[in-house]
C-alpha positions in Angstrom: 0.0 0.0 0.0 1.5 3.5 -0.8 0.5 6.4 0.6 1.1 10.3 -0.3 2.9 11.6 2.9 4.4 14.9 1.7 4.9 17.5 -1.7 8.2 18.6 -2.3 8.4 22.3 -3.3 4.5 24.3 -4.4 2.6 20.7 -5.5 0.0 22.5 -3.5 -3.9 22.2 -3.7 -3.6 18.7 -5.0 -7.1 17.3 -4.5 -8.9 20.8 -4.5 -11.3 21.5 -7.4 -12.1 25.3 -6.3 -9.4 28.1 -6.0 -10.9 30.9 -4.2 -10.2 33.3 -7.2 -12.3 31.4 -8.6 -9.5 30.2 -11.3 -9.5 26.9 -12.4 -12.6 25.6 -11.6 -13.8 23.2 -13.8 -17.1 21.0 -13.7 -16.7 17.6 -16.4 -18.9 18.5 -18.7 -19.6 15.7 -20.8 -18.5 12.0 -21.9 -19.3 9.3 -24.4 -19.4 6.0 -22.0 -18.8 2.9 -23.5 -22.1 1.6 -22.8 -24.0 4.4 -24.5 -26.4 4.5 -27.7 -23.3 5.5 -29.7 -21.1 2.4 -29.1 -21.6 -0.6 -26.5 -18.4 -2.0 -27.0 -15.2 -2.1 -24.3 -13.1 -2.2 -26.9 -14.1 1.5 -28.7 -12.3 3.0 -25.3 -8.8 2.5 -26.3 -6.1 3.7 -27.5 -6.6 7.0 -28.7 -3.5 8.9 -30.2 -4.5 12.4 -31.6 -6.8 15.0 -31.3 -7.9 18.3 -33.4 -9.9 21.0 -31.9 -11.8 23.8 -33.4 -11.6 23.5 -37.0 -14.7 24.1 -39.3 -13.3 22.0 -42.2 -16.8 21.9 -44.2 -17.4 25.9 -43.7 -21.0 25.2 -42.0 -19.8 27.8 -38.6 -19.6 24.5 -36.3 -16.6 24.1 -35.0 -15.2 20.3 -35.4 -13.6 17.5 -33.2 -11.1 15.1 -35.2 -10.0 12.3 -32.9 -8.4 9.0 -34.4 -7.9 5.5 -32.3 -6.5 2.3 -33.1 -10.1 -0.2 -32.9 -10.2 -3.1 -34.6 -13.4 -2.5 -36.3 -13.3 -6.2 -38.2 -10.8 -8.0 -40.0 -10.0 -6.1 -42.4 -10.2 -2.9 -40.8 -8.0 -2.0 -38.2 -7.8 2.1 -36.9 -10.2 5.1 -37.6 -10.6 8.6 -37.8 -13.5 9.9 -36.2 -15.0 13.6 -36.8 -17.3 15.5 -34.4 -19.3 18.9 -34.7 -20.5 21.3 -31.9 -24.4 21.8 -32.9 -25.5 23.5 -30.1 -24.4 24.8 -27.0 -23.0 21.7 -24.9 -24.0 19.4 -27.8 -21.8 17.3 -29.9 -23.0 14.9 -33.1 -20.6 12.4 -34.6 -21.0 13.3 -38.2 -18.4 11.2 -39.8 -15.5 8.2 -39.3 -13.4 6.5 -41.6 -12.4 3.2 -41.1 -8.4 2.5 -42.2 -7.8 -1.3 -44.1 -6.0 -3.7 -41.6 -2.3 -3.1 -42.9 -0.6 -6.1 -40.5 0.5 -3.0 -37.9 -1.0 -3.1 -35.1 -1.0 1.6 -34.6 -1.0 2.0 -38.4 -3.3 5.5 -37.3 -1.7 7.6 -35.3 -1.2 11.6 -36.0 -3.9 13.6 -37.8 -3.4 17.3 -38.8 -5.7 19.9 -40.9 -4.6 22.4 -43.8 -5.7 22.2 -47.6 -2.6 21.0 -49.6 -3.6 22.2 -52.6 -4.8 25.0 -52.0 -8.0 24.6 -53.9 -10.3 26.0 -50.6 -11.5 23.0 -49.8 -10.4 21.4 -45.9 -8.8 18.3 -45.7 -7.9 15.7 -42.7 -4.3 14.9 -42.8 -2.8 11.9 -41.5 -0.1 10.1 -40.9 -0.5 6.4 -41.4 2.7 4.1 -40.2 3.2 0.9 -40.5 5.9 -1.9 -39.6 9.8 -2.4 -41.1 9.0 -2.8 -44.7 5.5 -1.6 -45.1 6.2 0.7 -48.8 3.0 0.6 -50.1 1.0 4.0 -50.1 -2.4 1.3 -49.1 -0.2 1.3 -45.9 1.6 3.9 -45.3 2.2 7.8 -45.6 0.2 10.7 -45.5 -3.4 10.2 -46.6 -5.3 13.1 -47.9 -9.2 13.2 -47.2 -10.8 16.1 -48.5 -14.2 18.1 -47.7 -16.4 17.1 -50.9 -17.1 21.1 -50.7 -21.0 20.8 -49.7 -21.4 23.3 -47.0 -22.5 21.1 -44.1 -22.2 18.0 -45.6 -19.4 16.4 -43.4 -18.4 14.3 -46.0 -14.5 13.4 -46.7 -13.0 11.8 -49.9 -9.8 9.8 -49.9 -8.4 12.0 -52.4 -4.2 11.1 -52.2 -1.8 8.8 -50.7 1.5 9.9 -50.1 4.7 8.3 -49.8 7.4 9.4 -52.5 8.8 12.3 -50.1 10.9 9.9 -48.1 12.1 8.3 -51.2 15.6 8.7 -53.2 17.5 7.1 -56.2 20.4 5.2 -55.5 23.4 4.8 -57.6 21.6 2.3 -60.2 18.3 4.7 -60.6 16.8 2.5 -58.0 14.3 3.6 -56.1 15.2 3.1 -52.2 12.5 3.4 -49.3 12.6 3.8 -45.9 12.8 1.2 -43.5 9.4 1.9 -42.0 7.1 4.8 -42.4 6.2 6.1 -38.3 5.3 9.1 -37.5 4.2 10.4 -34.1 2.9 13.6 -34.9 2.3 15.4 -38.2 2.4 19.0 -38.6 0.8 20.9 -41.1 0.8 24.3 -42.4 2.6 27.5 -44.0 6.1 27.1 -42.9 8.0 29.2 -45.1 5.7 32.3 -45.8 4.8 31.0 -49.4 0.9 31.1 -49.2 1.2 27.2 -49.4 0.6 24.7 -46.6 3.9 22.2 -46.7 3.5 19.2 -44.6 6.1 18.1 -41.5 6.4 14.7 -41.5 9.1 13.5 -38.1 10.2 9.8 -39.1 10.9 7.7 -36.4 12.9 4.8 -38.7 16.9 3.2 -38.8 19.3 5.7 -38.2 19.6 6.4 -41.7 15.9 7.3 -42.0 15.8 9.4 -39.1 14.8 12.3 -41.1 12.3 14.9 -40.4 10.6 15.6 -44.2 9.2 19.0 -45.6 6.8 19.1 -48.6 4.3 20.8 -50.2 2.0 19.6 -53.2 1.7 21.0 -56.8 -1.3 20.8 -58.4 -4.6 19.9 -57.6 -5.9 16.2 -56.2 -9.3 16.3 -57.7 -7.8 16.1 -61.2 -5.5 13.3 -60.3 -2.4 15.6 -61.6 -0.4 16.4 -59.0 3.1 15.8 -57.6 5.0 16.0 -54.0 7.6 18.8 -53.7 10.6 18.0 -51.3 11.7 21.5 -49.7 14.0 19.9 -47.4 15.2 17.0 -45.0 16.9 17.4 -42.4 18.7 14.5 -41.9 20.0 12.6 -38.3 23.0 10.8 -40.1 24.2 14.6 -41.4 23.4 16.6 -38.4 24.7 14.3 -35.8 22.0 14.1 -33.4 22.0 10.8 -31.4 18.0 10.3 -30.4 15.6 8.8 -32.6 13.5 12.0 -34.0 9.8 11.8 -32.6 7.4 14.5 -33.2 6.8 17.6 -35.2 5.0 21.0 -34.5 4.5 24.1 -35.6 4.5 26.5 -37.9 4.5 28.6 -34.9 6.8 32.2 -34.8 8.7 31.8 -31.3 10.8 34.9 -31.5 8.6 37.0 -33.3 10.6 38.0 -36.5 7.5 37.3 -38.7 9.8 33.9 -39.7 7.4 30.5 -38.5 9.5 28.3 -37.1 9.3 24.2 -36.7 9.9 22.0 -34.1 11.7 18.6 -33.6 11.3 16.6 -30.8 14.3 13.8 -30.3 13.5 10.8 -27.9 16.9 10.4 -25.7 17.1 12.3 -22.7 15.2 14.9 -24.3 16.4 16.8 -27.2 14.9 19.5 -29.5 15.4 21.1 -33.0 14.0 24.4 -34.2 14.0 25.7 -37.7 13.0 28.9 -39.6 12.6 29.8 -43.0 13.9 32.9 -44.0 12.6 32.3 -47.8 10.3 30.0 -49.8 11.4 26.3 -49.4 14.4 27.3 -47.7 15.3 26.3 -44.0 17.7 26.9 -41.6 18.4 25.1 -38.8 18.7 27.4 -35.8 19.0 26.0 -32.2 19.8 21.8 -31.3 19.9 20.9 -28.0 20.4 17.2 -26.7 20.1 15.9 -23.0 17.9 18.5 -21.7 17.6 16.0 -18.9 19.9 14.4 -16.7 17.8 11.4 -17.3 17.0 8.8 -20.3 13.3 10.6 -20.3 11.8 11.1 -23.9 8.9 13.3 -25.2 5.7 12.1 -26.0 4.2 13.0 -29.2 1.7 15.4 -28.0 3.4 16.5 -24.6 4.5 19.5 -26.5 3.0 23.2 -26.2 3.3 27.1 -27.2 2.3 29.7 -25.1 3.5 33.1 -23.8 3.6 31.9 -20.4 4.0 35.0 -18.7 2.6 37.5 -20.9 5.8 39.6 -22.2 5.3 38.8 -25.8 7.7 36.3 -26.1 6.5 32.6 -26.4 7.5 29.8 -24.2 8.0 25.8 -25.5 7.0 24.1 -23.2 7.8 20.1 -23.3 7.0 17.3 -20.9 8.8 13.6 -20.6 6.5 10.5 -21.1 6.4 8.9 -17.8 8.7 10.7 -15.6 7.1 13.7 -14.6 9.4 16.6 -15.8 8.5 19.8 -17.7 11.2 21.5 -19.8 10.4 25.2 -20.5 12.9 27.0 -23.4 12.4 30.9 -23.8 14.0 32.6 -26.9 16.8 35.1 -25.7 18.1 38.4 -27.9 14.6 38.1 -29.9 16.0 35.1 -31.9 15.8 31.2 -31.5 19.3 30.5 -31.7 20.2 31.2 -28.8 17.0 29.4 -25.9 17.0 29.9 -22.1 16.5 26.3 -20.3 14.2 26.1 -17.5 13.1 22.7 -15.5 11.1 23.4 -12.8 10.8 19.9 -11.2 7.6 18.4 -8.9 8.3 15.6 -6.7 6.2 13.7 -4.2 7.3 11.5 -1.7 5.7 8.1 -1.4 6.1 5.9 1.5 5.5 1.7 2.0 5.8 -1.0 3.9 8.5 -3.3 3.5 7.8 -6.9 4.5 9.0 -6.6 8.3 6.6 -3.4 9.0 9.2 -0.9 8.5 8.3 2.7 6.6 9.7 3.0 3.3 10.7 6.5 2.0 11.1 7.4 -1.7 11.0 10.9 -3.2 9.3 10.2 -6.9 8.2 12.2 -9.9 4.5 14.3 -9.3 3.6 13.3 -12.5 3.2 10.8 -15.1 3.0 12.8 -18.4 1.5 11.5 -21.2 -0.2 14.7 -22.8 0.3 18.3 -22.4 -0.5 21.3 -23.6 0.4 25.1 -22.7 -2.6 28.2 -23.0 -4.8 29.8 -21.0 -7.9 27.5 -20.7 -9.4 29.0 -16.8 -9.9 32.9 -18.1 -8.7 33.2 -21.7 -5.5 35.3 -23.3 -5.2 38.8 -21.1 -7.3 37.6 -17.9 -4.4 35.7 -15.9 -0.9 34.1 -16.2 0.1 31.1 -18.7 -1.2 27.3 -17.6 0.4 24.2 -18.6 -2.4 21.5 -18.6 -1.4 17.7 -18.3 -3.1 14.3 -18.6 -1.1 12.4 -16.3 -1.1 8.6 -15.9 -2.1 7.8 -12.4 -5.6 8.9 -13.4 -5.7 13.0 -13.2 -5.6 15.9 -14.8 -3.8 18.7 -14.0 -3.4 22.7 -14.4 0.0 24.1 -13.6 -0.7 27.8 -13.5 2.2 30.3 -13.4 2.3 33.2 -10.9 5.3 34.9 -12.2 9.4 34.5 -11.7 11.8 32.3 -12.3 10.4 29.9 -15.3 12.4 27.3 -13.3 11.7 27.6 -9.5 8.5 25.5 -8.3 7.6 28.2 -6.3 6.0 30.0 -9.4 3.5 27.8 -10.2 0.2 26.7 -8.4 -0.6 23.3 -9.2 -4.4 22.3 -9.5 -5.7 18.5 -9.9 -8.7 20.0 -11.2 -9.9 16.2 -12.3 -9.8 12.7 -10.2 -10.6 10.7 -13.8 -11.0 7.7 -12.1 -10.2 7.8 -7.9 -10.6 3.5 -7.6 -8.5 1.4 -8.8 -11.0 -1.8 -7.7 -14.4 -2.1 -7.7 -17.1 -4.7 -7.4 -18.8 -5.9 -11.0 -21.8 -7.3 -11.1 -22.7 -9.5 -13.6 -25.5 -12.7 -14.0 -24.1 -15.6 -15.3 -25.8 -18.3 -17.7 -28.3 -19.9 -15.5 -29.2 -16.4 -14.2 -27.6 -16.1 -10.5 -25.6 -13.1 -9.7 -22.2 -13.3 -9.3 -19.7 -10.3 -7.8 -16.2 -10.1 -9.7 -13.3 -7.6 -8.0 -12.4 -5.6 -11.5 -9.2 -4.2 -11.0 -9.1 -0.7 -13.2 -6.4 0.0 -16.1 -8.1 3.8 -17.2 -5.9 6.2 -18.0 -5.9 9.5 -20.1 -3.7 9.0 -23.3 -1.9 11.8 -25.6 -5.1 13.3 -27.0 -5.3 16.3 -24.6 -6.4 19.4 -26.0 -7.6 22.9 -25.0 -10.9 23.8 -26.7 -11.3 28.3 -26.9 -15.3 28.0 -26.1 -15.9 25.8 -28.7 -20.1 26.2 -28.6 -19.6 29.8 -27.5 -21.1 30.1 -24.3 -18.2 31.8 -22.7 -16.3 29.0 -20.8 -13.2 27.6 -21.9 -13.1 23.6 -22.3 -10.4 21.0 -21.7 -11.0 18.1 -23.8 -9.4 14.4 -23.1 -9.6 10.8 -24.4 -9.6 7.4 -23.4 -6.2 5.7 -24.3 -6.7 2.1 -22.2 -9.6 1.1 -20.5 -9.9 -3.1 -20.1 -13.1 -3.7 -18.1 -16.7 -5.3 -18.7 -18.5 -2.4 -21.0 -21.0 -1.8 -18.5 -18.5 -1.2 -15.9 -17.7 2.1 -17.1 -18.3 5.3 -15.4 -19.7 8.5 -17.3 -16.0 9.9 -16.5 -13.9 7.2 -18.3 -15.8 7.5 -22.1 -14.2 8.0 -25.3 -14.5 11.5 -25.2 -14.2 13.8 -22.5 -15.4 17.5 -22.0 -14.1 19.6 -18.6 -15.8 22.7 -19.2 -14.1 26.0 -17.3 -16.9 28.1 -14.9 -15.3 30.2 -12.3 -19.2 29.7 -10.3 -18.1 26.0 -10.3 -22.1 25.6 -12.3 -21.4 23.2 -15.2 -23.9 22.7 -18.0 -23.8 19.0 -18.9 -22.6 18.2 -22.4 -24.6 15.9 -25.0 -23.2 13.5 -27.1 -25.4 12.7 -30.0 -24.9 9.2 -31.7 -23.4 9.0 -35.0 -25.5 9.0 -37.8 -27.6 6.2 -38.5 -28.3 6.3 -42.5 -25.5 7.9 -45.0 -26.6 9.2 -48.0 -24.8 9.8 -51.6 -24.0 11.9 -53.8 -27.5 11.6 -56.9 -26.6 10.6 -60.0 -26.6 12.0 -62.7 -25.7 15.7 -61.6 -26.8 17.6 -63.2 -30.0 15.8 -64.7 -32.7 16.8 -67.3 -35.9 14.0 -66.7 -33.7 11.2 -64.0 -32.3 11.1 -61.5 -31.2 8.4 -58.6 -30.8 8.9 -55.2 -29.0 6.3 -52.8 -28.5 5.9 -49.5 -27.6 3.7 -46.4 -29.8 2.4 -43.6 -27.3 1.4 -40.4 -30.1 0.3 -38.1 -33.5 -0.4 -38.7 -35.9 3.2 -38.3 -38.0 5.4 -40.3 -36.5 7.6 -43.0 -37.6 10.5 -44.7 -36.1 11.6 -47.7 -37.5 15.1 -49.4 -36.5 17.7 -52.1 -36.4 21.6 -51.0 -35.8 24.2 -53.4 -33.9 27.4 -52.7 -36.2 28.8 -50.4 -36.5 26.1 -48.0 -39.8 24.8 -49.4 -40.3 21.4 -49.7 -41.1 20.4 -53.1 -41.3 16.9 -53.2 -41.3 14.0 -49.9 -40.0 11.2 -52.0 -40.0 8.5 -49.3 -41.4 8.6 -45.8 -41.4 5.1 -44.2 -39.5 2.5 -41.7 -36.3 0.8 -43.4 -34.2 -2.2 -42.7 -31.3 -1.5 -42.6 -29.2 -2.1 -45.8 -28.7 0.2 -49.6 -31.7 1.5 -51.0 -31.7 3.6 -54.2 -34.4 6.3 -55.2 -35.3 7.7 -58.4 -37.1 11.3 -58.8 -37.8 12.9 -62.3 -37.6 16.2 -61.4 -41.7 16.8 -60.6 -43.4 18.1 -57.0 -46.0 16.6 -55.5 -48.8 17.2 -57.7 -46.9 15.8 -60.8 -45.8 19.6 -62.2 -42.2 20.3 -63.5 -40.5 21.9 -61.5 -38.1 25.1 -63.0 -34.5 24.5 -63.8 -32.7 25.5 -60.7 -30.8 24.1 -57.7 -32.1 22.2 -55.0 -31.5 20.3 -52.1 -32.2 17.0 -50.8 -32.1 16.0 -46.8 -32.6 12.4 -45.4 -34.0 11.8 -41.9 -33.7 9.3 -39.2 -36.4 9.0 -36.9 -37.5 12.6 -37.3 -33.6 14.4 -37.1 -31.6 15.3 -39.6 -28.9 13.4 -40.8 -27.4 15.1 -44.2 -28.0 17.3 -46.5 -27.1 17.2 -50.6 -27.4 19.9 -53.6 -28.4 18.5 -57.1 -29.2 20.5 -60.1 -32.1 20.1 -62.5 -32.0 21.0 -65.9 -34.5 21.9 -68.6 
């Protein structure tokens, strides 16, 4: 049995929910349990590896979620990508998932990003698929492309590329020589050098040799299937002598404020970091390399990297944590430039004390935390209220706030630390379950819940003026109904300095998908198809551009399976309708579940 006897340094108001400034109160909000409507499956709660927050790919005003996890939906598909909308004020709909082909790797789906390649104005989900030593096929591997289809509101995403020529060389012969495996922790995407085009960061963790981190960009346009992969630059491990594999990317982000983003490379042994800038288009120079930022084999985590102005001077802080160990490294850019970064390791410790086996006391001064995500902002008042917080998932089953007070970046003593959430306080409880003649029987479940990397901050994503923290499930082995509201796949802590939380609503993912009609345009035909998931009544109607229904084409209960409609362009009572635009929208049980355009003709 351990037991927390003492805090080394300010690891103060551990346990306390309510400050009495009223920072850093949060309520939890909401959470999709594993034995809701939307999934009743133990398996859906694990492993989740990336999170995006606040993006509005599909240009509809509702800001998205983008999570992906590594379920084994069948056999042939292993890993997904899940997308989430804000509808309404504390009110989420799943809206979309994509299900990734089993490639023989077990974490084939691990980073996701958002930017539009091509720059045609349509969003697109970027991620990074890896797979094991020798996986070279772009079915496997590399950065896949999924692309808004460009329907305001539709929530629909096309497979549109798949990537893998930018780690790729000739040898010698002409030959065409791969990497040993395509892994990435974390993809970065965006405008890196100030060219008006989003390149995309890709940080491969491979053989020495392909320890690379990869910058490209994309010329030309996927929808026309002509388009080709531009290689700005690699920086390479054998050439720049760094001695940790390379693990993660971020960025573009502009530390030192010169108007030059910068990009950021994360190296696994005892912490290490690389920043770059570009001072032209598709030119970068490498401008600060640091190795052994701690005294210890620690190594970031993908995601335990943030950027935040920490103390409100203008300059931006990076802020990195170590997977496991519990220790926060804070670099500052001195003389307005990155090339020269201020260290700063301001380092929480508990002390935990046992029993050994004849009775005695055992003393041993550990880590505070367990770090598996972290992220730096301001997510208890918002920028210009308060000081800088760095928020943590941490793996003995919290979260945590680390709020700065001001001074030395590196003494404890300027930070207040907040366990603002207890995910899950039991590690054992009693499950209930009947067995198969009917009796009861009592099982002691021992829990293995923890928060993962897929910590974000969300800046009041359904606008009702509080701030959210947002967290996922990464394991979770025990009996489906077993699980607590706290320990679903999705987790909302909603900020409210009254301590009065709103609870959040998940909505299930749709039950009935519906295409694209065919053909579009169309003069007398057209056909309409679309997908029943479960069994329920479905409406599918025509509205022209005024809202007005025109024409209810079906209006009845459906199995669930592919049905296909046709409609010759006439209302109800049998008229032609004008030439014109219109729209069609398919309902489940009464609610709407998409929405299409089509165009007749005359």
């Amino acid at each position: 049995m351990k037991k927390l006897v003492g805090v080394v340094a300010v690891l103060l108001l551990m346990g306390s929910l309510f400050a009495g400034d009223g920072d850093n109160v949060f309520q939890f909000a909401t959470s999709d349990p594993a034995n809701d409507a939307l999934y009743a499956d133990s398996s859906y709660n694990e492993y989740q590896r990336s999170m995006i927050v606040g993006t509005d790919l599909d240009q509809d005003g509702l800001k998205e979620i983008i999570i992906t996890d590594y379920k084994t939906v069948d056999a042939n598909h292993h890993g997904r990508i899940i997308v989430y909308e804000v509808t309404g004020n504390n009110t989420l709909q799943q809206v979309w998932e994509y299900d990734l082909p089993a490639s023989g790797y077990y974490s084939n789906i691990r980073s996701i990003a958002t930017g539009d390649l091509d720059g045609n104005g349509k969003g697109e989900i970027i991620a990074a698929v890896t797979g094991g030593a020798g996986d070279t096929l772009s079915s496997h591997v590399g950065v896949w492309v999924f692309e808004w289809d460009g329907v305001s509101g539709s929530n629909n995403y096309n497979l549109v590329a798949q990537i893998t020529d930018f780690a790729t060389y000739q040898d010698s012969t002409g030959a065409i020589v791969y990497p040993d495996r395509y892994r990435c922790e974390d993809i970065a995407v965006g405008d890196f050098d100030n060219d008006g085009k989003d390149e995309v960061l890709w940080v491969n963790n491979g053989g020495t040799a392909f320890d690379n981190a990869y910058i490209f960009s994309i010329d030309g346009e996927f929808s026309t299937g002509f388009y080709s992969t531009v290689v700005e630059t690699v920086f390479k491990r054998t050439e720049l002598g760094f001695h940790g594999s390379t693990v993660s990317g971020y960025g573009p982000v502009d530390l030192d404020n010169d108007g030059n983003p910068e990009g950021i490379i994360t190296i696994w042994n005892r912490i290490g970091v690389q920043i770059f800038e570009s001072d032209a288009p598709d030119h970068y120079v490498l401008k600060y390399h640091a190795e052994g930022l701690d005294s210890e084999d620690r190594y970031p985590y993908a995601k335990s990297v943030g950027v935040y102005d920490l103390n409100g001077d203008g300059i931006k802080e990076l802020v990195i944590g170590s997977l496991l160990r519990g220790r926060v490294h804070i670099l500052e850019p001195l003389n307005d430039d990155v090339d020269t970064m201020a260290q700063y390791m301001p380092y929480w410790t508990v002390v935990d004390s046992s029993q050994d086996s004849s009775g005695n006391w055992v003393y041993d001064t550990t880590d505070a935390f367990r770090i598996y995500g972290m992220k730096a902002g301001d997510p208890d008042h918002g920028p210009g209220h308060d000081n800088g917080d760095i928020v943590l998932s941490d793996l003995n089953k919290h979260i945590y706030d680390i709020e700065y007070n001001g001074g030395d970046f590196g003494d404890t003593a300027s930070y207040t630390v907040y366990d603002i959430y207890d995910v899950f306080p039991s590690d054992t409880f009693i499950y209930q379950y009947q067995d198969t003649s009917g009796a009861t029987v009592e099982d002691t479940v021992v829990s293995n819940f923890y928060p993962g990397p897929t910590l974000a901050l969300g800046n009041d994503l359904d606008g009702d003026g509080a701030n959210e923290i947002l967290y996922g499930t990464y394991v979770a082995h025990r009996p489906p109904d077993t699980f607590s509201i706290q320990t679903g796949f999705l987790n909302v802590l909603e900020f409210n300095g009254l301590g009065i939380s709103e609870g959040w609503k998940i909505v299930g993912k749709p039950q009935v998908s519906l295409f694209q009609n065919s053909p579009n345009p169309f003069i007398n035909h057209t056909s309409i198809k679309f997908a029943v998931k479960r069994a329920g009544n479905v409406e599918l109607s025509v509205f022209d551009l005024a809202g007005r229904k025109v024409k209810t084409l079906v209006n009845r209960r459906f199995d669930a399976g592919t049905y296909t409609v046709n409609w010759n362009g006439r209302g109800e009572s049998g008229e032609a309708l004008p030439a014109g635009v219109y729209f069609y929208t398919i309902k489940y049980n009464g609610t709407v579940q998409a929405t299409k355009k089509l165009v007749l003709s005359r």
